[in-house]
C-alpha positions as CSV (number, residue, x, y, z in Angstrom):
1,X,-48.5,139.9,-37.4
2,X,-49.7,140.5,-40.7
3,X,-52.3,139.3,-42.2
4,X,-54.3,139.2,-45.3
5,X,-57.7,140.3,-43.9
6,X,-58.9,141.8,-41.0
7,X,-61.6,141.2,-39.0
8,X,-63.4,143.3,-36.4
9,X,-66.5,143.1,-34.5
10,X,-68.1,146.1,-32.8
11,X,-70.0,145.5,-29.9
12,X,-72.1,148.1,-27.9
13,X,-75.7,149.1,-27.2
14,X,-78.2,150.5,-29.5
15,X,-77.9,154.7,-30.3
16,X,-73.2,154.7,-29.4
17,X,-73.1,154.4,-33.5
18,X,-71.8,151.2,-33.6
19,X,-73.1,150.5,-37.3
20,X,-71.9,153.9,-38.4
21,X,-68.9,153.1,-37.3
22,X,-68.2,149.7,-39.3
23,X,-69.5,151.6,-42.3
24,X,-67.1,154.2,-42.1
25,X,-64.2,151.9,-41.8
26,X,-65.4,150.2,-44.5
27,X,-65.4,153.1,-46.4
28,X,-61.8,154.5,-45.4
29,X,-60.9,151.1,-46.6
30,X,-62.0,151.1,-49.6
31,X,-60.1,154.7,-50.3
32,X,-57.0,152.8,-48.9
33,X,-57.2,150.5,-52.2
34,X,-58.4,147.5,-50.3
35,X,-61.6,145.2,-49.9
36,X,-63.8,145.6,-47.1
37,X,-67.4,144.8,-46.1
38,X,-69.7,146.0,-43.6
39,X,-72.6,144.6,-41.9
40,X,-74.8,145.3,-38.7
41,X,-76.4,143.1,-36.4
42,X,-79.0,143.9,-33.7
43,X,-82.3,143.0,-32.4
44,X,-85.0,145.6,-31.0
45,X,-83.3,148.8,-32.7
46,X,-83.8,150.9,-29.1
47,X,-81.2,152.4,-26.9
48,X,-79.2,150.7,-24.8
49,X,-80.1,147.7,-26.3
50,X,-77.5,145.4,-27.5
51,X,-76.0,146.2,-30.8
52,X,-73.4,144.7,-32.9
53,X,-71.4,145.3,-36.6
54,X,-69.0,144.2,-38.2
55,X,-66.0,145.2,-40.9
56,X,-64.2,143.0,-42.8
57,X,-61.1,144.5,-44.3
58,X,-58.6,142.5,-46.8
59,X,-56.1,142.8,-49.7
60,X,-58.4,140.2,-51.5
61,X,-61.9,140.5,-52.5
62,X,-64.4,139.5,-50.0
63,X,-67.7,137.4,-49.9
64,X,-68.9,136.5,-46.8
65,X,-71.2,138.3,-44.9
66,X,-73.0,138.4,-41.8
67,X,-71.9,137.5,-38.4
68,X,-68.4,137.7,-37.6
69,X,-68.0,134.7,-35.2
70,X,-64.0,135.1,-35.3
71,X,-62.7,138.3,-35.2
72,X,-58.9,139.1,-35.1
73,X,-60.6,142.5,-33.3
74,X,-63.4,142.9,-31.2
75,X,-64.3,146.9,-29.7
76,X,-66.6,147.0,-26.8
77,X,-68.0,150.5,-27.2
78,X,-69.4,150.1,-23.6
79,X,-69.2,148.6,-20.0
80,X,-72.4,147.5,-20.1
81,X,-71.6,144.8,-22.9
82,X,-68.7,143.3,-20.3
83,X,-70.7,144.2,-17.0
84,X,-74.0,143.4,-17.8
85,X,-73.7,140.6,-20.4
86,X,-75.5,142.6,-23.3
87,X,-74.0,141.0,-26.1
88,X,-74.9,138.7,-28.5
89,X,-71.9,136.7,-28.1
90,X,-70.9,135.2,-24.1
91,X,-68.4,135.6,-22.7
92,X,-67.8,139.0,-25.0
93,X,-64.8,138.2,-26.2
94,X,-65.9,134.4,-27.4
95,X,-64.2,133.5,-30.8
96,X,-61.7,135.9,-30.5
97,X,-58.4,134.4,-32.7
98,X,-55.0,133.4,-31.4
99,X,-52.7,136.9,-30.7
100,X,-56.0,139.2,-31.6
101,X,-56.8,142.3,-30.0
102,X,-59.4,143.5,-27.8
103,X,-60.4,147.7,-27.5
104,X,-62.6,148.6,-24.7
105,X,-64.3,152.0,-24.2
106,X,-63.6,152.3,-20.2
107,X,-61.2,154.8,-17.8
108,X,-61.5,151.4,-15.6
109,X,-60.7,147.8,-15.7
110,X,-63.5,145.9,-16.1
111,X,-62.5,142.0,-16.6
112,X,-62.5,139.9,-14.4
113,X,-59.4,137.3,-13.3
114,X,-60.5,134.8,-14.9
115,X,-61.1,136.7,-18.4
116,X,-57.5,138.1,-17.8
117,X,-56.1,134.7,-17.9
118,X,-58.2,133.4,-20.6
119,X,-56.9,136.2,-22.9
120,X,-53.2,135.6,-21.6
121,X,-54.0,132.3,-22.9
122,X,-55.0,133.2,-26.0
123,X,-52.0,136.4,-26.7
124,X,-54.6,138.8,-26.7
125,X,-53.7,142.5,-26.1
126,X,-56.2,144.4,-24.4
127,X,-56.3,148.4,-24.6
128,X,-58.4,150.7,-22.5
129,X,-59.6,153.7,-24.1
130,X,-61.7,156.6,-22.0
131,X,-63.6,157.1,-25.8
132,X,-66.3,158.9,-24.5
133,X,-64.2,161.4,-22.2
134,X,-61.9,161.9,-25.2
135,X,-65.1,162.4,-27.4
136,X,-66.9,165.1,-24.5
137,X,-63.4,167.0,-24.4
138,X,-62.8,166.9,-27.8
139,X,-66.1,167.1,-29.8
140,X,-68.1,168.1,-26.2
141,X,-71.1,165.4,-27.6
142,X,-70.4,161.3,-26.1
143,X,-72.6,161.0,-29.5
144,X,-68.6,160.9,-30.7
145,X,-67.5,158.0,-28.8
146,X,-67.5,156.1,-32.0
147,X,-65.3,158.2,-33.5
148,X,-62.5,157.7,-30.8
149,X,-62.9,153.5,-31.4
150,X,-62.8,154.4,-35.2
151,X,-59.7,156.4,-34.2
152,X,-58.1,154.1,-31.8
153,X,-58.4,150.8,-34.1
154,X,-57.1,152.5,-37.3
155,X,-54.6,153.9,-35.0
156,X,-53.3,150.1,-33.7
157,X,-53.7,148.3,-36.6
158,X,-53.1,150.4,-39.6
159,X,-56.0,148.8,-41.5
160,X,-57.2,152.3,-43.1
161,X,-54.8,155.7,-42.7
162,X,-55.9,159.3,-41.7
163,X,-56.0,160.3,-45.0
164,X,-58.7,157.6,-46.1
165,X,-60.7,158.3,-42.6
166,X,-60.8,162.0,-43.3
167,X,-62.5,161.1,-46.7
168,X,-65.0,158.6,-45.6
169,X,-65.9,161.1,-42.7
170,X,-66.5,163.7,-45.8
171,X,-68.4,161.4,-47.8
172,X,-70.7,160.2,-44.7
173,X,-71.4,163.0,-43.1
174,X,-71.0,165.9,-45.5
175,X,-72.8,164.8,-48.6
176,X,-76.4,163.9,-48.2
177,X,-76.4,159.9,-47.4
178,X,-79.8,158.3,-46.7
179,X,-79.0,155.8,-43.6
180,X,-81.9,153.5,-42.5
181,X,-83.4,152.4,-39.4
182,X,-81.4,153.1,-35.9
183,X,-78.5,154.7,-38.1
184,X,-80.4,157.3,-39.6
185,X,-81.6,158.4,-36.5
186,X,-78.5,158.3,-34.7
187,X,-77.1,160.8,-37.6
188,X,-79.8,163.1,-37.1
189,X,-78.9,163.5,-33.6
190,X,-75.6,164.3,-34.5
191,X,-76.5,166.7,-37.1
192,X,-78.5,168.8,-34.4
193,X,-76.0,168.5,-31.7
194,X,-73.5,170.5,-34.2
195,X,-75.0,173.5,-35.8
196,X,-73.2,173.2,-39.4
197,X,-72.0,170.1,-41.1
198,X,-68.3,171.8,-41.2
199,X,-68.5,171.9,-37.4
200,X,-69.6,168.1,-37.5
201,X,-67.1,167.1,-39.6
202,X,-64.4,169.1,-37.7
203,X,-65.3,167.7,-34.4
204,X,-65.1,164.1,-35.5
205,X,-62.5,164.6,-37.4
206,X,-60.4,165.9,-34.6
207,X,-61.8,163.2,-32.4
208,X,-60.9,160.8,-34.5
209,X,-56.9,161.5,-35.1
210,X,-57.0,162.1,-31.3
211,X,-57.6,158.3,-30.4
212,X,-55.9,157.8,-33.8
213,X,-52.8,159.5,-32.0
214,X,-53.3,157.6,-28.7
215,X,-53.6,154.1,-30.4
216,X,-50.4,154.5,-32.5
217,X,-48.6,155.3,-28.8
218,X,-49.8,152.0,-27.3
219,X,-49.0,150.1,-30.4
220,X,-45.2,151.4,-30.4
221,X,-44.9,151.2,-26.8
222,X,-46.5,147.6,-26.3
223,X,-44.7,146.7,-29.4
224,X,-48.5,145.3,-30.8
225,X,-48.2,144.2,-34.6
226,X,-51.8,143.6,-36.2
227,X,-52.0,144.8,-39.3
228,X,-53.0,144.0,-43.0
229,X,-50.8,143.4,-45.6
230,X,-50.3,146.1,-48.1
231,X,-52.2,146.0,-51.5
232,X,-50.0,144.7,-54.2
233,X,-49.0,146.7,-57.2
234,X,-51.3,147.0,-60.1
């Protein structure tokens, strides 16, 4: 399916990067040529306490804002939002459109029969990613799991390429980017787990193209189409 915009909600707790994240795909997006808006939405900015964003990604210019009640995507960046209930939106995967996609940050299943056949209702593909194994074995820090749901969307849906990921990653994390609230701190932990900014970037980087890699497979093999529609020519 292609479509003119695409939109994804990230749901996870507070200190996995969610809202770094959105911004980043935003960002790729916007190197891509297209339109794309970011936006977070959370209550008490602590850990482990729910924690949502959203990125809105089209070929045409884009207003709205705020929450993303229907989401063509939604990325559960841990079990805890399917197995404890912490999200702002029950069941998870409420509002989620017709023949959308769902990415979940597990090694294990985690829905239940009933959400199973809901979704089967509804056409939606659910993928299983171990993100923060691939983020420990590939960047040794899970304070890279969001990089591997970065990766593994992009990956599926095409909505921003390697290229334009590589740059945004450059531009976040390599030039000096005041961040506010629960994002800045989250950057700053990063920042210390890695000695150098070049090891930073190189870590994500390679974190990203590995779920990246991973989510292109599944796509081909499950013969998935979600993507946006290419820019038109100027």
């Amino acid at each position: 399916m292609i479509k003119k915009r695409l939109n994804i909600r990230m749901s996870g707790l507070g200190g996995q990067g969610a809202v770094t994240a959105a911004h980043v795909m935003a960002m790729a997006a916007s190197k891509d040529g297209k339109f794309a808006i970011s936006n977070p939405f959370f209550g008490a900015e602590k850990r482990m306490a729910p924690a949502e964003s959203y990125c809105r990604i089209g070929v045409e210019r884009i207003y709205d804002r705020g929450e993303l009640v229907f989401p063509d995507v939604i990325e559960v960046f841990h079990p805890q939002v399917i197995t404890m209930g912490k999200s702002y939106t029950m069941p998870f995967y409420s509002g989620i459109k017709e023949q959308g996609l769902i990415i979940i940050n597990s090694d294990e299943p985690l829905l239940s029969d009933e959400d199973i056949q809901r979704l089967k209702d509804l056409k939606v593909a659910v993928f299983y990613i171990p993100g923060t194994n691939i983020a420990l074995e590939v960047a040794g820090t899970e304070l890279s799991t969001n990089m591997t749901m970065i990766g593994s969307v992009a990956g599926i849906t095409k909505c921003v390429s390697m290229d334009a990921l590589d740059q945004a990653l450059q531009e976040r994390f390599g030039k000096k980017f005041v961040a506010s609230g629960g994002t800045a701190t989250l950057d700053e932990a990063i920042k210390k787990k890695f000695a150098k900014k070049e090891m930073l970037l190189a870590k994500n980087l390679a974190t990203v193209k590995r779920a990246y890699e991973i989510g292109v497979e599944w796509a081909e093999t499950n013969k998935f189409e979600l993507q946006v529609a290419a820019m038109a020519a100027a």
